[in-house]
N, C-alpha and C positions, 0 to 999 in steps of 0.2 A: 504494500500500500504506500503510496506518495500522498506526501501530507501537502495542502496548498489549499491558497483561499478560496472559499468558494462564497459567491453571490447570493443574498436570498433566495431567489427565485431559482437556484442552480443546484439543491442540496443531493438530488435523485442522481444528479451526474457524482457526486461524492459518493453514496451510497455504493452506486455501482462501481467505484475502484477500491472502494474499501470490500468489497465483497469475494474479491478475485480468489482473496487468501483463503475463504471456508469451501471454496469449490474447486480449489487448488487441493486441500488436505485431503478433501473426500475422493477427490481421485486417485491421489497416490495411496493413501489408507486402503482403496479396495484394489486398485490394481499391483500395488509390493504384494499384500494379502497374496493373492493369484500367482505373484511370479514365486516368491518365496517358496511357495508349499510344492509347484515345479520344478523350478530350477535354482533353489537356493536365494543364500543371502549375496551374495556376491554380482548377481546380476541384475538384484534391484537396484543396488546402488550403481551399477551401469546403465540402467532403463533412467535412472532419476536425474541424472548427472549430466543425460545425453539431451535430455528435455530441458532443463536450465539452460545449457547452451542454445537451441533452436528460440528459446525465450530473451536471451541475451542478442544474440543477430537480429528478431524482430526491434527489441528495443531499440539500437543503434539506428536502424536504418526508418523506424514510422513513429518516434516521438521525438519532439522538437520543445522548447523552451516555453517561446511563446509561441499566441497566434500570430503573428503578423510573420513570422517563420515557417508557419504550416504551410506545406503549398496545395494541402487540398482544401483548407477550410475555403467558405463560401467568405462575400462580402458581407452578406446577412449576419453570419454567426460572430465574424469577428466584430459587429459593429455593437453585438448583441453584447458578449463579454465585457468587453469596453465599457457600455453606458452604467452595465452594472456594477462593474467594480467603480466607478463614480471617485469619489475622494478620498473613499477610507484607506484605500492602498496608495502606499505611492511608490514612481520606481527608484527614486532617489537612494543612494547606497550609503547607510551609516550602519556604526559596529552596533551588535548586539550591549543593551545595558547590562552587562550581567551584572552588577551590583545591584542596582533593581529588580531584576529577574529574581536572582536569589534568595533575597530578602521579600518578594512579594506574595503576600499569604495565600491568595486564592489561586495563583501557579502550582503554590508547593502542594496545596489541598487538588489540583489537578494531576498535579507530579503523581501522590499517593494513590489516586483512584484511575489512572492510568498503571501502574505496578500491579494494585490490587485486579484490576483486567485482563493485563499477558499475565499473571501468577496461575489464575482458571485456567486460561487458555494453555498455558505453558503444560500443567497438571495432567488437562485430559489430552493434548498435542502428546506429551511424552510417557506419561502411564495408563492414559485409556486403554491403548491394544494390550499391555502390562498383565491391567486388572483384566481386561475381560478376557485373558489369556489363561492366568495363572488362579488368579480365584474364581471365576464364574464359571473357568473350562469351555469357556468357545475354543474352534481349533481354528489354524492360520487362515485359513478363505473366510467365513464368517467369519470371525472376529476381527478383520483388518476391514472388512465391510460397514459391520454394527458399528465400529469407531470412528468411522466416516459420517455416519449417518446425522451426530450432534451438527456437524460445517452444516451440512444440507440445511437443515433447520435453521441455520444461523443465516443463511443466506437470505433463506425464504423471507424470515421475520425482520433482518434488517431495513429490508423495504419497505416492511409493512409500517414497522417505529417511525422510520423516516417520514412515512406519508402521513402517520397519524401526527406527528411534530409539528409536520407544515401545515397541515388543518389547523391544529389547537392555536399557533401563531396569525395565521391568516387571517381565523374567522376572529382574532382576538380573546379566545378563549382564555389562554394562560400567555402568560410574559413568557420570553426566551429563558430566563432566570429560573421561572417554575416548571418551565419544561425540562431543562436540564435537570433540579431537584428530583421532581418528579418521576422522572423517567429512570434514574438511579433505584428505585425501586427494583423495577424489573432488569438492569442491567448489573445489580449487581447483590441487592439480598434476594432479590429470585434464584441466581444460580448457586448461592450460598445455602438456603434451603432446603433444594434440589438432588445440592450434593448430601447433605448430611440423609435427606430420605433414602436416596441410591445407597448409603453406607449401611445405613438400617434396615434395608432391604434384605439382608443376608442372604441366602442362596436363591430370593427368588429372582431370576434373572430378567423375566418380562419389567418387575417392578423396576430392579437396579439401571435398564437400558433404556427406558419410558425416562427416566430423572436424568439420566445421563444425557438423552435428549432435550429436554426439556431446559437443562442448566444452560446450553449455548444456546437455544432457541429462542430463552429470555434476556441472555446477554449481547442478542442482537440488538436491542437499546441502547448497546454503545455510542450508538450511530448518533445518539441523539447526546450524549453526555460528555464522557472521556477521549471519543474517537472527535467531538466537534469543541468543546471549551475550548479548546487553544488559539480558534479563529475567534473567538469571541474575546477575548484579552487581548488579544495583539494580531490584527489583521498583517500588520507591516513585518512581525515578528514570526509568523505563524509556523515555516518551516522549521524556521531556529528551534523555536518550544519543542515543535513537535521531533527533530533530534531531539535533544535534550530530553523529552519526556520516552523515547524509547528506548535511549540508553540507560536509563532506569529502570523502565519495563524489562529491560533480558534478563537483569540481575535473576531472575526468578528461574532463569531454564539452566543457570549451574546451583542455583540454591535446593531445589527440590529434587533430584536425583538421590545429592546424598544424603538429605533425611529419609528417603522414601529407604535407604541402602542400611540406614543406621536402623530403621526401627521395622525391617523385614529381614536381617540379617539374618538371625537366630528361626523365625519362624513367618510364614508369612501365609497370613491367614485376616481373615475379614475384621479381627479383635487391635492388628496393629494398623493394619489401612486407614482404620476409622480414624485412628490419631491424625494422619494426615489430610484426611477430609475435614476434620474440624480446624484444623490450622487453616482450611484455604478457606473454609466458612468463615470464620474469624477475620480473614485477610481483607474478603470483599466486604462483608455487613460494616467495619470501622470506615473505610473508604466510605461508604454511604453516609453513615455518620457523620464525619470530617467535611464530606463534603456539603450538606447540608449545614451543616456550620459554618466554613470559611469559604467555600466556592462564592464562586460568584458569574455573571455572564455581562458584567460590563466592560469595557474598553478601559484598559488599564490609562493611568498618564504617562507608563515610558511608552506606550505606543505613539509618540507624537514625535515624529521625528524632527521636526522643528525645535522640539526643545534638546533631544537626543542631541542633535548637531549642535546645537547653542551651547550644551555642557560641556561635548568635546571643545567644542574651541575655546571656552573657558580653561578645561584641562591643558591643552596646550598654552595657551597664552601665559598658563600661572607656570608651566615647566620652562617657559623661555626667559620671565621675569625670574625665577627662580637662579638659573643657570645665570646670568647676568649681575645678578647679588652678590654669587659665590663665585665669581671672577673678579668682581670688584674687590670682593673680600681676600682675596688670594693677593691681588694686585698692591693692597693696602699691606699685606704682611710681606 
């Protein structure tokens, strides 16, 4: 997913590139599943490896910066883009404030319910096929399928989040502010829920796989919370956040491995899993918490780049004044 502004009226074109990734997963989850149980592990990662590259040459040669670069878009579309991004971006190039940034509450309160999102995702990405492998006893073709199955749902319902977001905004129902709150519900103590029912599920598998479903199915509300607050703080900053907020987020795909490794070592059975299901319960519900505390969905003030630039050049003027002191002062001794 490429994070980048998107326009009011434009959210469905978001939707649809944040989407790539649960319909990406669900393929390779079912077709490794197939190759695996064939022809070993060694030639998935040859089937997987060979498809990134076929996706890297598309890239190179059919995406482009901007529009005014495309040479397929139309005059219509680009003119379309344009009116909408209107003021609030501009192209002008000044540094990230990261003094601000880091110090700014409702980032940091985005930072944490972004982490708390890849940590789900990361969970059932890296121990889905795990658990439904080892404790539920699916064998390699089903169960590389079944753990595909949550993206699918994820895909489906991001659209749906999406369009009900732009309703509830349009018709004036709720502020951007209460749709973000709001919608933290089901993006993020829904699939916290979800998980602990699939945990308490114990061997019944239909129940365990229905919750396992259901937790990314509801955490396609991302679309409307953690996957979009960062244009809503800082439209001029949006990409920058958004590094920044996913260099956080991975922390989660080396942290979760060796817990799941420390407390299945000895026996691994649905009594130590639970442990870990409750930590990632615990991880998303506080995120919701947090956030409805300090989040927010206004337009920060380091997003002004007029003042951004006003302060660097302050900065420098006081390092030139600065340097000129201490020359003088050199010159005197």
């Amino acid at each position: 997913m490429v994070a980048r502004w998107v326009p009011p009226g434009e959210k469905g074109m978001f939707v649809w590139t944040m989407q790539g990734g649960p319909f990406g997963t669900w393929v390779t989850y079912s077709l490794c599943g197939h190759i695996i149980s064939e022809y070993g592990w060694k030639t998935s990662y040859y089937v997987t490896s060979s498809l990134i590259l076929v996706f890297f040459v598309l890239w190179v040669y059919l995406i482009y910066d901007t529009p005014d670069k495309h040479p397929g878009i139309t005059e219509k579309e680009k003119a379309y883009i344009k009116e909408q991004i209107g003021s609030t971006i501009s192209k002008q190039k000044v540094k990230l404030p990261l003094k601000a940034v880091a110090t700014s509450v409702p980032f940091l309160a985005l930072m944490w319910a972004h982490f708390a999102n890849m940590w789900g995702i990361y969970f059932i990405a890296t121990n889905g096929p795990k658990y439904t492998l080892e404790v539920l006893g699916f064998d390699m073709k089903s169960g590389g399928a079944i753990t595909g199955l949550p993206y699918i749902a994820r895909l489906g319902s991001g659209v749906v989040f999406a369009a009900a977001g732009d309703y509830l905004r349009k018709k004036k129902i709720l502020t951007v502010a209460w749709i973000r709150r709001s919608f933290m519900i089901f993006s993020h103590v829904g699939p916290a829920v979800a998980l602990l029912a699939m945990t308490y599920a114990g061997c019944d598998t239909t129940t365990a796989i229905i919750m396992l479903i259901l937790s990314l199915l509801l955490n396609g509300a991302a679309c409307q919370t953690s996957l979009q607050n960062h244009q809503d703080l800082a439209p001029n900053f949006a990409g920058s956040l958004y590094g920044i907020m996913n260099t956080f987020g991975s922390f989660p795909g080396f942290i979760i491995p060796p817990i799941i490794g420390a407390l299945t070592n000895e026996r691994n059975g649905i009594e130590e899993w639970r442990v870990i299901f409750w930590i990632s319960a615990a991880v998303f519900s506080s995120a919701a918490v947090i956030f409805w505390l300090l989040g927010s969905a206004e337009i920060q003030p380091w997003n002004d780049l007029a003042k951004t630039a006003s302060d660097e050049e302050e900065k420098q003027m006081n390092a030139v004044k600065d340097s000129e002191t201490e020359e003088q002062e050199n010159e005197r001794l």
